[in-house]
C-alpha positions as CSV (number, residue, x, y, z in Angstrom):
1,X,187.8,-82.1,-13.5
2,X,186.8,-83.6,-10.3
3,X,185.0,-81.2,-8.1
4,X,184.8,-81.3,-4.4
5,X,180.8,-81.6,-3.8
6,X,181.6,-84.8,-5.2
7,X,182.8,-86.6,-2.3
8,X,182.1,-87.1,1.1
9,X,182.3,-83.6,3.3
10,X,182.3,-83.5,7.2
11,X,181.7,-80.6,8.9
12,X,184.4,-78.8,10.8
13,X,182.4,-77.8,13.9
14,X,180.5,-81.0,15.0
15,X,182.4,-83.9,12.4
16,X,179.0,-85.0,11.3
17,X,178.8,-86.1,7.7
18,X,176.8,-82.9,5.5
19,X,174.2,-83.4,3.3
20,X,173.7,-82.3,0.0
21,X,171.0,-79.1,-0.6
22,X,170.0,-77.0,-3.5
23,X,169.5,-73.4,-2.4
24,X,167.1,-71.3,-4.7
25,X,168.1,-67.6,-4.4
26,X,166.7,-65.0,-7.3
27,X,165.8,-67.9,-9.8
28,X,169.7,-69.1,-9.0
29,X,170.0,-72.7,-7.7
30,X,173.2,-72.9,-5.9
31,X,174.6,-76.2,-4.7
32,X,175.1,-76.9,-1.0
33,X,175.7,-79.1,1.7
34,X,174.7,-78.6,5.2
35,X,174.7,-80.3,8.4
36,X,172.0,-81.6,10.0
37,X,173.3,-81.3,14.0
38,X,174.8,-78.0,13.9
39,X,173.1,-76.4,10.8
40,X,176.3,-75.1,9.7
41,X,176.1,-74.6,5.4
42,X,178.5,-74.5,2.9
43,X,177.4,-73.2,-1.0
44,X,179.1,-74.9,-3.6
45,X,182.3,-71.8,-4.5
46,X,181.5,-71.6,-8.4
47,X,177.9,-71.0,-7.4
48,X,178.3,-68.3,-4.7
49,X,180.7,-66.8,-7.5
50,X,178.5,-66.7,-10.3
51,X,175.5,-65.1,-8.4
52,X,177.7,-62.7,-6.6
53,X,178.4,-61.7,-10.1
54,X,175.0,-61.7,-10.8
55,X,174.1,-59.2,-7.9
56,X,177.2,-57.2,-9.0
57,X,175.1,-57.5,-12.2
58,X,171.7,-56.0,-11.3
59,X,173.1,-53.5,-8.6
60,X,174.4,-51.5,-11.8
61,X,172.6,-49.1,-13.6
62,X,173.4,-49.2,-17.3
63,X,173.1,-45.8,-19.7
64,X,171.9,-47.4,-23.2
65,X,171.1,-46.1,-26.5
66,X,167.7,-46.2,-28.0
67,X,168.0,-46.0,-32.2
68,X,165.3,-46.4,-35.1
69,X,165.8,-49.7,-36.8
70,X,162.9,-49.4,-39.7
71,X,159.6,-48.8,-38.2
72,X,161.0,-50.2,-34.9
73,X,163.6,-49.2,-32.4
74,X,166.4,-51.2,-31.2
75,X,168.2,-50.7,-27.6
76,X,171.7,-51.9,-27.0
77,X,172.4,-54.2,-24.5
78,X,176.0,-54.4,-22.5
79,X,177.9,-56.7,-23.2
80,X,179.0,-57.9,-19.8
81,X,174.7,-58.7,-19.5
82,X,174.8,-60.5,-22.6
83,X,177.9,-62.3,-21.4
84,X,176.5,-63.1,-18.1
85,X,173.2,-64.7,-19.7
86,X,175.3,-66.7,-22.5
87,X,177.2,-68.3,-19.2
88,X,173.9,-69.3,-17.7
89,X,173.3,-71.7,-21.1
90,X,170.5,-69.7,-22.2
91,X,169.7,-69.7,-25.8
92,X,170.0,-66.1,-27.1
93,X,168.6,-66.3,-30.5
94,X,165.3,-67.1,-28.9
95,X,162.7,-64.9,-28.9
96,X,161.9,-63.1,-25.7
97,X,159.5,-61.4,-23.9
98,X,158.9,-58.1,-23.9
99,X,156.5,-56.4,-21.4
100,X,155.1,-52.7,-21.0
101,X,155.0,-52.8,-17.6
102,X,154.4,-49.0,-16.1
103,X,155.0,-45.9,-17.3
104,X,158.7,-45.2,-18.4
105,X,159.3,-49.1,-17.1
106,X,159.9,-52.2,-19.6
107,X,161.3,-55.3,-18.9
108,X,162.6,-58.0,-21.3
109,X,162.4,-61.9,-20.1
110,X,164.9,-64.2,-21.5
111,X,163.6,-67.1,-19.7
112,X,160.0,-67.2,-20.9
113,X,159.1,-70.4,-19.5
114,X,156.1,-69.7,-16.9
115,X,157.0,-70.3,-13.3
116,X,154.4,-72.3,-11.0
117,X,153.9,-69.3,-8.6
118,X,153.5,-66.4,-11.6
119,X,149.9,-64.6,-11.6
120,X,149.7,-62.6,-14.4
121,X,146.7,-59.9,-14.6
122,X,145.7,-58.0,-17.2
123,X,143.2,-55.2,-18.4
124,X,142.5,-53.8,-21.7
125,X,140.2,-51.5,-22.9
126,X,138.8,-50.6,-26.3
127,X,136.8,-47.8,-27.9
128,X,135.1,-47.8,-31.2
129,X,134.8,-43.9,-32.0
130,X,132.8,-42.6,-35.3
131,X,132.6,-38.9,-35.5
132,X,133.8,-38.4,-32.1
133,X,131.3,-40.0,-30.6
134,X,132.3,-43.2,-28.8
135,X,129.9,-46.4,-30.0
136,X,131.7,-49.2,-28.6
137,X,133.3,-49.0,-25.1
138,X,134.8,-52.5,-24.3
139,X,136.6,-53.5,-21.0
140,X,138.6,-56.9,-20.2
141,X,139.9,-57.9,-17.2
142,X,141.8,-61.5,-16.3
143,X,143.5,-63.2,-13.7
144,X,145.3,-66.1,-13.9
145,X,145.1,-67.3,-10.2
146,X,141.2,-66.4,-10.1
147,X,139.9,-67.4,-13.7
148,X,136.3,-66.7,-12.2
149,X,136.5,-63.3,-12.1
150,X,137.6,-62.5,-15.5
151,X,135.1,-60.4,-17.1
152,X,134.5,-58.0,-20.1
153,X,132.0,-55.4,-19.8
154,X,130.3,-54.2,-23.3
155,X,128.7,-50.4,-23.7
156,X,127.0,-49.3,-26.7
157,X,127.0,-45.5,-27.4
158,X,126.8,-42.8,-24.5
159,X,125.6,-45.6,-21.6
C-alpha cells in the first residue's frame, strides 16, 4: 500500500513544497510535514489516530481485580490496554518493570529501555534490631543525574 507522506506534498495556503518532520508527543513519534513559509503542519492521519486512541486510552479509569496467584498476586489488565500496546510492536512476554512509587500508587513499564533525560533517585533505609534494640541503622541515598552526592550514612547502636 502506497501511502501519501510518500510523495511530494504542497501546501494549500502558500503552494510551497512541505517538509517532512517527526513530532514527539507522550513518547509517540508521529509523522509530519510542515511548511517552512507559512508554518502550516499536517501529522501523518494513522498517527494522529493511533495517539488519539492512546489519549482516549489513558483518560480512562479502569476498575481491575487484584487475586492471589501462590505467594504472589496477579492484577488483570484490559484488554483493549493489552491490545493497544501489542499494536505499538511491543514485545509482551518480556519482563517489565514494576515500581512502588507512593503510597496506594504503582506503575508497570513496558518499555524498560532508559530514556536520555530519566533521573531516577532513590533512598533506602535499613535497621538491624536484636532484642528491640536497634544495632545497625543504615541509610542510602542516590541520584543518577548528581552521582556525587550519593551517600550512605552508617550508625551503630543508640547514636
Amino acid at each position: 500500500m502506497v501511502d501519501i507522506f510518500d510523495n511530494r506534498i504542497i501546501c494549500k495556503k502558500c503552494n510551497s513544497e512541505m517538509k517532512k518532520q517527526n513530532i514527539e508527543k507522550n513518547g509517540f513519534i508521529l509523522r509530519s510535514v510542515f511548511c517552512p513559509k507559512c508554518k502550516e503542519r499536517i501529522i501523518h492521519p494513522n498517527d494522529e489516530q493511533e495517539y488519539k486512541k492512546f489519549i482516549s486510552l489513558k483518560n480512562k479509569e479502569f476498575k481491575v481485580k487484584m487475586r492471589m496467584v501462590g505467594n504472589s498476586y496477579a492484577v488483570s489488565i484490559p484488554k483493549e490496554i493489552v491490545s493497544f500496546i501489542k499494536e505499538q510492536e511491543r514485545v509482551m512476554n518480556n519482563m517489565v518493570k514494576l515500581c512502588f512509587e507512593d503510597f496506594g500508587r504503582l506503575s508497570l513499564n513496558f518499555d524498560i529501555k532508559p530514556d536520555k533525560n530519566t533521573r531516577v533517585i532513590k533512598a533506602r533505609e535499613y535497621k538491624l534490631v536484636r532484642n528491640n534494640k536497634p544495632i545497625i541503622h543504615i541509610k542510602e541515598f542516590s541520584d543518577s543525574a548528581n552521582p556525587k552526592n550519593n551517600k550512605k550514612v552508617y550508625k551503630l547502636g543508640d547514636e
